[in-house]
DSSP file (Angstrom, degrees, kcal/mol; ACC not computed):
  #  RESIDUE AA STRUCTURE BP1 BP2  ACC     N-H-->O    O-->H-N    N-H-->O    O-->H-N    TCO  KAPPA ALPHA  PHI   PSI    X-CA   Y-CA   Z-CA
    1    1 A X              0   0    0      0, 0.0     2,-0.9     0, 0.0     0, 0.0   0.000 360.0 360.0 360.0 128.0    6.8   -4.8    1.8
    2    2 A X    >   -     0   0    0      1,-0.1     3,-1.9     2,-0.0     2,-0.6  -0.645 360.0-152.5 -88.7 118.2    4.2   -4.8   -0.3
    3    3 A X  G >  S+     0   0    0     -2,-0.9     3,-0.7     1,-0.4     5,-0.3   0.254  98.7  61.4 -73.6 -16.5    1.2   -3.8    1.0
    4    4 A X  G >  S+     0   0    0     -2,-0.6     3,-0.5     1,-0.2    -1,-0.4   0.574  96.4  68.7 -65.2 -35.5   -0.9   -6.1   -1.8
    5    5 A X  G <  S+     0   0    0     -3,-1.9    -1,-0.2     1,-0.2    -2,-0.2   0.401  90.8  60.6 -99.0 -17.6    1.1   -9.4    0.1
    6    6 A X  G <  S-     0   0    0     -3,-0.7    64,-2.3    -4,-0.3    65,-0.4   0.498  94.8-142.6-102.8   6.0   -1.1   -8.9    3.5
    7    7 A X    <   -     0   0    0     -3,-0.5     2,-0.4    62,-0.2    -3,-0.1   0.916  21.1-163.9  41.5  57.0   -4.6   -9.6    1.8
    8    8 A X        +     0   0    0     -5,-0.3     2,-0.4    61,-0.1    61,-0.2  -0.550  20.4 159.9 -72.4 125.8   -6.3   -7.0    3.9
    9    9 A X  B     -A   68   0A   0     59,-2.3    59,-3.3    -2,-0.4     2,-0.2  -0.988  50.7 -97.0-153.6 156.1  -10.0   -7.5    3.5
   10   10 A X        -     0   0    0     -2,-0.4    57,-0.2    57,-0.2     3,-0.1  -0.350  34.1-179.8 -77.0 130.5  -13.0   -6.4    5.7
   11   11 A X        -     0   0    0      1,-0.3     2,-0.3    55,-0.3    56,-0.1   0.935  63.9 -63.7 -78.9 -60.5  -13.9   -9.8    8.2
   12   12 A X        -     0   0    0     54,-0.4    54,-2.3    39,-0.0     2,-0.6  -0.947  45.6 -90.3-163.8 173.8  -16.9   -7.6    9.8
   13   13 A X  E     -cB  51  65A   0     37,-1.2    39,-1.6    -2,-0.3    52,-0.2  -0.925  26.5-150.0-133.4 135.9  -18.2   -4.6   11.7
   14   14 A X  E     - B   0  64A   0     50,-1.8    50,-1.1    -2,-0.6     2,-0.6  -0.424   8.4-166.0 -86.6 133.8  -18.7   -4.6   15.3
   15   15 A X        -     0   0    0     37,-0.4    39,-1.2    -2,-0.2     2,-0.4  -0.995  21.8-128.4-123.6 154.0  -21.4   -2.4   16.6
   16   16 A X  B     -g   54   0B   0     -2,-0.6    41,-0.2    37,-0.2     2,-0.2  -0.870  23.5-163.4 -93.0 119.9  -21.4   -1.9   20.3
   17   17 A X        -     0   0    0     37,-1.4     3,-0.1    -2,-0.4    37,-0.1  -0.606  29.8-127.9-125.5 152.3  -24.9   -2.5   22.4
   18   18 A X  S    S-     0   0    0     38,-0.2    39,-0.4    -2,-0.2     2,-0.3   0.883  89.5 -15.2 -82.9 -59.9  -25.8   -1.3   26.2
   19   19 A X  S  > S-     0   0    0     37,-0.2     4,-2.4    35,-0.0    -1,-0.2  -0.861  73.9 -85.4-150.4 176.3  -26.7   -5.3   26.9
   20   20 A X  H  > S+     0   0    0     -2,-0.3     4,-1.2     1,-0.2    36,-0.1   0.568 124.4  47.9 -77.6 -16.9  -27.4   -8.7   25.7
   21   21 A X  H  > S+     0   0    0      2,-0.2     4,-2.3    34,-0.1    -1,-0.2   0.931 111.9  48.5 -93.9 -39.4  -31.0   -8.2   25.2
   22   22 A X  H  > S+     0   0    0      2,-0.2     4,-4.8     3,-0.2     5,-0.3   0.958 118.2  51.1 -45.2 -54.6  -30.4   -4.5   23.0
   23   23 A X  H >X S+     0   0    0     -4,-2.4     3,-2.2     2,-0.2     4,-1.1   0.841 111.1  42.6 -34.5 -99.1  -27.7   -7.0   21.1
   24   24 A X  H 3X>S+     0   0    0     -4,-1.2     4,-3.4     1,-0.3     5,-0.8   0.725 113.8  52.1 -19.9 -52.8  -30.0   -9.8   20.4
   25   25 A X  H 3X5S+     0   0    0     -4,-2.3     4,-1.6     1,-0.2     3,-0.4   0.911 112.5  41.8 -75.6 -25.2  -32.7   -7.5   19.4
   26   26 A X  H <X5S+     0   0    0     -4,-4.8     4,-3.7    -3,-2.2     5,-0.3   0.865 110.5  61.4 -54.6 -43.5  -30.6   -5.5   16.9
   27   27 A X  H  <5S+     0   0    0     -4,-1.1    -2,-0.2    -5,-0.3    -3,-0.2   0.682 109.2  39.8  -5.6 -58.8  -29.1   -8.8   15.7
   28   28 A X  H >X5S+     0   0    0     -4,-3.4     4,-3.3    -3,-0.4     3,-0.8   0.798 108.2  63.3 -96.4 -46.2  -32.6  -10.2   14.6
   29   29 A X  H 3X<S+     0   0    0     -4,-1.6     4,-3.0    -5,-0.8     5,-0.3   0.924 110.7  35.4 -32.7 -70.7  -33.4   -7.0   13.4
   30   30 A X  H 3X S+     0   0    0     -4,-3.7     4,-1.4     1,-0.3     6,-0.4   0.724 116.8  57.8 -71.9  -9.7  -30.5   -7.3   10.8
   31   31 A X  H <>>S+     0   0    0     -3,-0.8     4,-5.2    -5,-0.3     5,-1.1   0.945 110.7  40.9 -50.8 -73.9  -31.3  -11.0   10.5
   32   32 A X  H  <5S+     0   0    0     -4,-3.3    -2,-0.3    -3,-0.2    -3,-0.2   0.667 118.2  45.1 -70.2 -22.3  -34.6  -10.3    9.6
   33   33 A X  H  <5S+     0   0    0     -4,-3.0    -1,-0.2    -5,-0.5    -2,-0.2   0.927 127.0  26.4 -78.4 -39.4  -33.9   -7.3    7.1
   34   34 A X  H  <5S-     0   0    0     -4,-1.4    -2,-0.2    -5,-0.3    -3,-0.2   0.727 104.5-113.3 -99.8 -23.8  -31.2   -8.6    5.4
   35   35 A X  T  <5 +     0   0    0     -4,-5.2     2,-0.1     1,-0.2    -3,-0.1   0.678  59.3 154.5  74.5  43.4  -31.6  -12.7    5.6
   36   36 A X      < -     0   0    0     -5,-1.1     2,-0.5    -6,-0.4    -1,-0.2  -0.346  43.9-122.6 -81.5 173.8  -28.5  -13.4    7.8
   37   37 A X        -     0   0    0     -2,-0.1    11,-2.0     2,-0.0     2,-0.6  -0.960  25.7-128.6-128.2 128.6  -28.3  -16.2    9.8
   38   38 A X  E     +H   47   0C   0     -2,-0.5     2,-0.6     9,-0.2     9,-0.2  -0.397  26.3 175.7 -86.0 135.5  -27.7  -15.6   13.4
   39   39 A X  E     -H   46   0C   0      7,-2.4     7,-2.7    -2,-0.6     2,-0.3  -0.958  20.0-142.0-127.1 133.0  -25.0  -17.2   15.6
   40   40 A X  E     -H   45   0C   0     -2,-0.6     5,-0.2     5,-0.2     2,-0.1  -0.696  14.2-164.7 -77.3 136.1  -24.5  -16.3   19.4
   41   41 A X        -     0   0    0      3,-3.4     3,-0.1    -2,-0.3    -1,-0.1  -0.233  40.8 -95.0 -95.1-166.5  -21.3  -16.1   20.9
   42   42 A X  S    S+     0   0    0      1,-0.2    -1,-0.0    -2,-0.1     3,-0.0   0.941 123.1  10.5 -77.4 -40.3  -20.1  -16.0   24.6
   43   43 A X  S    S+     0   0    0     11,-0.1    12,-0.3    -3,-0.1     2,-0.3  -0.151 131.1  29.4-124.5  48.4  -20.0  -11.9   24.4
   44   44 A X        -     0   0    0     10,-0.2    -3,-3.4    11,-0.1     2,-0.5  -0.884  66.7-126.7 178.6 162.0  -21.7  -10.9   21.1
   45   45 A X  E     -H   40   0C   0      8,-2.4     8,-0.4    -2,-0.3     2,-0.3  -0.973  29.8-150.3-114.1 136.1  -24.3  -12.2   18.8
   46   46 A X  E     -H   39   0C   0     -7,-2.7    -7,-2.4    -2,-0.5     2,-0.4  -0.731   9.6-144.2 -95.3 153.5  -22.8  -12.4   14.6
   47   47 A X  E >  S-H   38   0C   0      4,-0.9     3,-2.7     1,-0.6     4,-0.3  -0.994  74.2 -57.1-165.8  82.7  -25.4  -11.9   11.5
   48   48 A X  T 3  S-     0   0    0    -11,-2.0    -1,-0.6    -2,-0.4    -9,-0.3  -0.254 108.5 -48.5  49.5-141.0  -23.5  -14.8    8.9
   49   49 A X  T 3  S+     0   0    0     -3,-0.2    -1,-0.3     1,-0.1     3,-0.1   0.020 123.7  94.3 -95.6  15.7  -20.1  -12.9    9.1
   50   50 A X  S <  S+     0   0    0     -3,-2.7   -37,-1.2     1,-0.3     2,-0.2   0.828  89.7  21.3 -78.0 -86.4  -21.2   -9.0    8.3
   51   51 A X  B     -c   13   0A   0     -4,-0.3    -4,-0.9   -39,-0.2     2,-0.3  -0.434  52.2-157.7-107.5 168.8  -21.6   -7.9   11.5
   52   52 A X        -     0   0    0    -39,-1.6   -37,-0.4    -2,-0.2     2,-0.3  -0.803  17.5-165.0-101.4 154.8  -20.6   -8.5   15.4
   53   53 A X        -     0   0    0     -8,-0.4    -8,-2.4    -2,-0.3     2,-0.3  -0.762  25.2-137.4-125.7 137.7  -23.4   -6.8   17.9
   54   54 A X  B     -g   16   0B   0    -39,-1.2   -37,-1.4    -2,-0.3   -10,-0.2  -0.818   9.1-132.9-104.2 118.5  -21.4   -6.9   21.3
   55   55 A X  S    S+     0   0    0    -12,-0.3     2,-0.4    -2,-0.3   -32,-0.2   0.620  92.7  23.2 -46.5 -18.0  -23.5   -7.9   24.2
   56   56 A X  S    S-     0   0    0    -13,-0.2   -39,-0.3   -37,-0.1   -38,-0.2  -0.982 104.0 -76.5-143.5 148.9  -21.8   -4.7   26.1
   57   57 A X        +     0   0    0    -39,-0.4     2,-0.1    -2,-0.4     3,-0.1  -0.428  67.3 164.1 -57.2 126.4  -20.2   -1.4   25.1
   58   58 A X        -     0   0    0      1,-0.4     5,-0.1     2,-0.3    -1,-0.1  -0.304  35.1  -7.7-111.2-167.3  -16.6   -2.4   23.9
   59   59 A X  S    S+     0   0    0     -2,-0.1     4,-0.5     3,-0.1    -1,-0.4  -0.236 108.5  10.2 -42.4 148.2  -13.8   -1.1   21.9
   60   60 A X  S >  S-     0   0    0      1,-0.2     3,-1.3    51,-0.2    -2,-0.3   0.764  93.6 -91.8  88.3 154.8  -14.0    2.3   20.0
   61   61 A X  T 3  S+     0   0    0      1,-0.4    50,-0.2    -4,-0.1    -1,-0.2   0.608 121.2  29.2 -85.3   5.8  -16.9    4.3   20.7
   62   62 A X  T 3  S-     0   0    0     48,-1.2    -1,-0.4     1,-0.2     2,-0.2  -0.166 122.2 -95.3-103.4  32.7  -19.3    3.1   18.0
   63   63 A X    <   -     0   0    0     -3,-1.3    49,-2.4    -4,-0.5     2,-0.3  -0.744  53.5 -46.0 139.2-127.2  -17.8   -0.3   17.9
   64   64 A X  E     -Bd  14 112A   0    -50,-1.1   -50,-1.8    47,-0.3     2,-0.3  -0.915  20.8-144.7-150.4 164.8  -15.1   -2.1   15.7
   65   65 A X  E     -Bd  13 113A   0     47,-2.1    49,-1.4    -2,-0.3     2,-0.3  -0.969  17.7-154.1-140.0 127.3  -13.9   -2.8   12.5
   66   66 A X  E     + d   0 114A   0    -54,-2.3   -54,-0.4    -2,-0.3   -55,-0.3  -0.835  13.6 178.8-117.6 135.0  -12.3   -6.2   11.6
   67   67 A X  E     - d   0 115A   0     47,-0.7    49,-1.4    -2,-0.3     2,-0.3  -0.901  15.5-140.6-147.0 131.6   -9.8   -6.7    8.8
   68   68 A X  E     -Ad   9 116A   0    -59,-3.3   -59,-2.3    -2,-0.2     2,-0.4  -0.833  15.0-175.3-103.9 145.7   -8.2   -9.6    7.8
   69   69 A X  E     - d   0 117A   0     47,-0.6    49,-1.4    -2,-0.3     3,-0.2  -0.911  36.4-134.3-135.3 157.0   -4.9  -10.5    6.8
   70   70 A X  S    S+     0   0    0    -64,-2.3     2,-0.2    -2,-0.4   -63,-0.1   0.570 107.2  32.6 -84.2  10.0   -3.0  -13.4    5.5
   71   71 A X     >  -     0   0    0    -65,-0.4     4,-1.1    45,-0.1    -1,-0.2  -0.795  60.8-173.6-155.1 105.6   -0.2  -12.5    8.1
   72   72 A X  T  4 S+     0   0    0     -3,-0.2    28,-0.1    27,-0.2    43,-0.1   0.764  89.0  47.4 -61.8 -17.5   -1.1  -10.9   11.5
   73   73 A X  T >> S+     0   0    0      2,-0.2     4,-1.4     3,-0.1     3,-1.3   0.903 115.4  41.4 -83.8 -55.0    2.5  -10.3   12.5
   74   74 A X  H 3> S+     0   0    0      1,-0.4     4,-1.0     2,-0.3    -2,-0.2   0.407 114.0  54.6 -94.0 -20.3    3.9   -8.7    9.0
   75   75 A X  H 3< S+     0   0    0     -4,-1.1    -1,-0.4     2,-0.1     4,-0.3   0.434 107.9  49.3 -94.2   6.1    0.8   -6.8    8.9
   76   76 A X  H <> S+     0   0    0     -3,-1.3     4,-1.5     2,-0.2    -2,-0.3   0.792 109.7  47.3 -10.4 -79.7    1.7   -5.6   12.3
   77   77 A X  H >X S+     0   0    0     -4,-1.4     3,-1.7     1,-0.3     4,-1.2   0.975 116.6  50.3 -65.4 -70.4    5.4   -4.6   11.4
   78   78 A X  H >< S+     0   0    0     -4,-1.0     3,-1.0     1,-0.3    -1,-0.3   0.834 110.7  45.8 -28.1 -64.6    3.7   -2.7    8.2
   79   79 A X  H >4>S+     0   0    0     -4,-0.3     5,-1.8     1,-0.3     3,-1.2   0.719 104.5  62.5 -67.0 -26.5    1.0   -0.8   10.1
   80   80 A X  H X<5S+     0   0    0     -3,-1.7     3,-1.7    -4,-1.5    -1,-0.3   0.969 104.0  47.7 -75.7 -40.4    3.5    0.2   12.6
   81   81 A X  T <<5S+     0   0    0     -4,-1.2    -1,-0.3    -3,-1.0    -2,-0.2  -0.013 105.7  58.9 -68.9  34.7    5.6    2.3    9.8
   82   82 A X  T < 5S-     0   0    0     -3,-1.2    -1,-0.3     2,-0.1    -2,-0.2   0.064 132.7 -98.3-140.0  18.9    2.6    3.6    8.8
   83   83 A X  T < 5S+     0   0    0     -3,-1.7     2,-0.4     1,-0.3    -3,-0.2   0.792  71.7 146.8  73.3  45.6    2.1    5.2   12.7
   84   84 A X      < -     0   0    0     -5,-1.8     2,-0.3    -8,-0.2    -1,-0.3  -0.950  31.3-159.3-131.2 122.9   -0.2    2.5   14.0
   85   85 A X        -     0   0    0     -2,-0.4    20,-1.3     2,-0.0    21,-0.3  -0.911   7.2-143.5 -83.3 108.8   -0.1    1.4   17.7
   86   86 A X  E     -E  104   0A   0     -2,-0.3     2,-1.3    18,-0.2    18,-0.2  -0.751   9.8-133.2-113.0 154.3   -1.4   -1.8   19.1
   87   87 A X  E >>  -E  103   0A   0     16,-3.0     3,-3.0    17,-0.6     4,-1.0  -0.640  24.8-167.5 -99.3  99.9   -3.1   -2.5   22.3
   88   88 A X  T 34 S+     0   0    0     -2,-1.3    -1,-0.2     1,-0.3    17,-0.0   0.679  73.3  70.7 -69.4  -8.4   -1.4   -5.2   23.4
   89   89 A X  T 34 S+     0   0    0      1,-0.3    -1,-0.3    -3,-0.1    -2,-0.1   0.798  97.8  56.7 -70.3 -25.6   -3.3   -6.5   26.0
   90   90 A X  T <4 S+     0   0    0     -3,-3.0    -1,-0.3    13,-0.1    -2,-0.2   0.722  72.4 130.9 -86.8  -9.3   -5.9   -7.7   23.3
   91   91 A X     <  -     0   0    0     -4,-1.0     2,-0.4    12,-0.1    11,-0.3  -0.131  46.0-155.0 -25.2 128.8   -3.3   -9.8   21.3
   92   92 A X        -     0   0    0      9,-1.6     8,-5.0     6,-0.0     9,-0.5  -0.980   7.7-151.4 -94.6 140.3   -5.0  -13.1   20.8
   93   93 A X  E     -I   99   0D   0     -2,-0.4     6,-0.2     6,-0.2     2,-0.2  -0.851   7.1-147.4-128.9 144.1   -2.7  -15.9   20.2
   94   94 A X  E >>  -I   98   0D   0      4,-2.5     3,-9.9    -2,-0.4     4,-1.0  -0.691  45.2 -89.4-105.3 165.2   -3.2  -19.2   18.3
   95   95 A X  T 34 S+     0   0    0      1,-0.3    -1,-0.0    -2,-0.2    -2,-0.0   0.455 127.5  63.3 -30.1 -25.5   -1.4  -22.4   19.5
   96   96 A X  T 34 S-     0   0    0      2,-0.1    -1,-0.3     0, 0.0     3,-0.1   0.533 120.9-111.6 -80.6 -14.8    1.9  -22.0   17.5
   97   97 A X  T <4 S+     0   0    0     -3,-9.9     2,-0.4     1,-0.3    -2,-0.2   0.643  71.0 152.1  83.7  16.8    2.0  -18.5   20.2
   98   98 A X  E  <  -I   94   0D   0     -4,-1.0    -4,-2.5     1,-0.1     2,-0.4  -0.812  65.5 -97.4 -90.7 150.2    1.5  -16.5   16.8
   99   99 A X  E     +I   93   0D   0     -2,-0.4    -6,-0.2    -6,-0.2   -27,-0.2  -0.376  50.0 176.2 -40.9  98.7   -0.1  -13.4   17.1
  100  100 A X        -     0   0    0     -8,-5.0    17,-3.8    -2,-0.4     2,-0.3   0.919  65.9  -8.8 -78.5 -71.9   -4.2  -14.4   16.1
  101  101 A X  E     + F   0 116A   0     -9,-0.5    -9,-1.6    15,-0.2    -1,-0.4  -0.860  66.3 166.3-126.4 154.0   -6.0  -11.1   16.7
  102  102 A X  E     - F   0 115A   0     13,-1.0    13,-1.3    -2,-0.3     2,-0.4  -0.875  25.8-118.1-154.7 167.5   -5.1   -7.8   18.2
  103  103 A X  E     -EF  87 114A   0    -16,-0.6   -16,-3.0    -2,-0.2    11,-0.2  -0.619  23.0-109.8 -97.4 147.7   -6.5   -4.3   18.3
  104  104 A X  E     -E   86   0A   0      9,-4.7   -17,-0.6    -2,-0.4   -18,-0.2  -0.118  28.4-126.2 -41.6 171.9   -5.4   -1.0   17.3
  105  105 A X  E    S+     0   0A   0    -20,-1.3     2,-0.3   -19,-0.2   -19,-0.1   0.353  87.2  33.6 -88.7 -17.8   -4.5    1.4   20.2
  106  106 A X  E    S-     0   0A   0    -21,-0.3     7,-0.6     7,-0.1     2,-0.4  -0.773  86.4-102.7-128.8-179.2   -6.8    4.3   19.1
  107  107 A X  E     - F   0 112A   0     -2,-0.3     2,-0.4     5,-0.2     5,-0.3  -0.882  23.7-145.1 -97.9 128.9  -10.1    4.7   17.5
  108  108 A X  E >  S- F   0 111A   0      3,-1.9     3,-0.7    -2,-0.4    -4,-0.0  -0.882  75.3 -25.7 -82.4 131.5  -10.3    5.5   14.3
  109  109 A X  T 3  S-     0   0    0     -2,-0.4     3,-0.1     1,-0.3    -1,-0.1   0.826 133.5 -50.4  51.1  22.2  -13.4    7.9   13.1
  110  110 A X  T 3  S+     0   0    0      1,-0.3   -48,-1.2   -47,-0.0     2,-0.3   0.700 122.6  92.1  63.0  43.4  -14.7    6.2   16.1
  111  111 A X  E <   - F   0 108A   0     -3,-0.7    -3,-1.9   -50,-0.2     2,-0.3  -0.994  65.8-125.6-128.4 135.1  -14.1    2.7   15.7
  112  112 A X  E     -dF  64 107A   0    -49,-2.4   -47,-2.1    -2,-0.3     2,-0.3  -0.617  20.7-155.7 -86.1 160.4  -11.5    0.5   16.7
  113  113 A X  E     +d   65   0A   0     -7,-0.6    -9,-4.7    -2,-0.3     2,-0.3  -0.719  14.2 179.6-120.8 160.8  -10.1   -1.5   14.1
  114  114 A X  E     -dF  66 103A   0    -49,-1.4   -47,-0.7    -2,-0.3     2,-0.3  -0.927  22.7-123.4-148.6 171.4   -8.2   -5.0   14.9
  115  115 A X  E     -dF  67 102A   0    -13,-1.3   -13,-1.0    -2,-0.3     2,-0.4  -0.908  19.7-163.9-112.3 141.6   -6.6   -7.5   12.7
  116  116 A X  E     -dF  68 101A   0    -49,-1.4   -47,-0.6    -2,-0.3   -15,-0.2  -0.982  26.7-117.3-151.3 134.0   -7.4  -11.3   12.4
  117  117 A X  E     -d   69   0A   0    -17,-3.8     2,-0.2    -2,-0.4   -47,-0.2  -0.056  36.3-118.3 -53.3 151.4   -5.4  -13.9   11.0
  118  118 A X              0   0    0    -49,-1.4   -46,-0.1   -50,-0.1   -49,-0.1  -0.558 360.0 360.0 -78.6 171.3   -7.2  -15.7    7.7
  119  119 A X              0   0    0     -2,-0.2    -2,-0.1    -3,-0.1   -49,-0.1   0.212 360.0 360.0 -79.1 360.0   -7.9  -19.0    8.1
């Protein structure tokens, strides 16, 4: 397969926060530097689509790295010859039961990195 056919491209980067108010307040920070627009989620607040700040310490031990692909599954099977593990328990799954999101199994440089389907 070629590796050009999965569109990998960075969705965002997750930073990981003690609590919802430490979240919030970095958020607005980056809000306010940069001229994002903030939207809250149930467990994070997003800055347009750059970054996630996670209401709690998450995956990877400075946070996360989102990449998207135009096939989560086949970029799956790819990533797997290439000695890449996934934690299955995070699989998120869209209505058809295909594979949506899921996470790596390790941290890389200290982040974990996950995949999510494009639109």
């Amino acid at each position: 397969m070629d590796v050009k056919e999965l569109g990998f491209e960075l969705a965002h980067v997750g930073i990981n926060q003690k609590d919802a108010a430490e979240a919030k307040a970095t958020a607005e920070l980056l809000c306010d530097l940069f001229g994002f627009s903030l939207r809250e989620t149930e467990g994070s607040f997003f800055t347009d689509d750059y970054f996630e700040v996670m209401k709690k310490e998450y995956l990877g031990r400075l946070g996360h790295v989102a990449i998207r692909t135009s096939d989560t599954e086949k970029a799956m099977a790819y990533l797997k010859t290439k000695g890449i593990d996934f934690d299955e328990s995070t699989a998120g799954r869209g209505p058809n039961g295909k594979i949506r999101v899921i996470y790596f199994a390790k941290d890389i440089a200290g982040f974990r990195f996950h995949l999510t389907q494009k639109a």
